[in-house]
C-alpha positions, 0 to 999 in steps of 0.5 A, a space after each residue: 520506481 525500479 529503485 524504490 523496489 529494490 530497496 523494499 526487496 532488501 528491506 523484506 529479506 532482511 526482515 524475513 522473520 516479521 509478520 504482521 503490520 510492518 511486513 504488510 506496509 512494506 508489501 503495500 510500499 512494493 504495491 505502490 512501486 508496482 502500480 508506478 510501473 504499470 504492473 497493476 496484476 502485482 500493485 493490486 493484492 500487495 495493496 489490498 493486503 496492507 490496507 487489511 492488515 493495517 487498517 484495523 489497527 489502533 496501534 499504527 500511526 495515521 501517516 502510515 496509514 494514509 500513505 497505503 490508502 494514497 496508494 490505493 487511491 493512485 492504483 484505482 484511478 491508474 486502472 480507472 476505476 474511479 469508484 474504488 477510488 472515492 471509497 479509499 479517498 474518503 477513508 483518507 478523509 477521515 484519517 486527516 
């Protein structure tokens, strides 16, 4: 994960000037590193923040998507919360 973060890190300052969904996807990417550290106090808003900005919008493919609510889903059952969980399981669910 440590290398997964790196690259993301990399990937956001070079790409300093986006904003919108793309900058949200990255963040939410970072998110999923930081929940596979451990680190849910940084894991939880980059993930929320994705989910908010990309859900919504019609112009994003679903494989991008499902891979924040995935997640999502492995953030809340690492932190077990498993009703959290269920509700970013069945979004996913009607993504696939």
């Amino acid at each position: 994960y440590e290398g997964a973060l790196e690259s993301l890190d990399a990937s956001l300052t070079r790409a300093a000037n986006q904003v919108g969904p793309v900058r949200a996807y990255m963040n939410a990417l970072r998110g999923a590193a930081f929940t596979g550290l451990g680190r849910y106090e940084e894991a939880e808003p980059l993930l929320l923040e994705g989910w908010r900005v990309m859900g919504p919008d019609q112009r994003l493919w679903a494989v991008n998507k499902l891979a924040v609510l995935d997640a999502l889903v492995d953030f809340y059952v690492a932190i077990e919360d498993e009703a959290e969980a269920e509700r970013y399981r069945a979004l996913a669910a009607e993504l696939r």
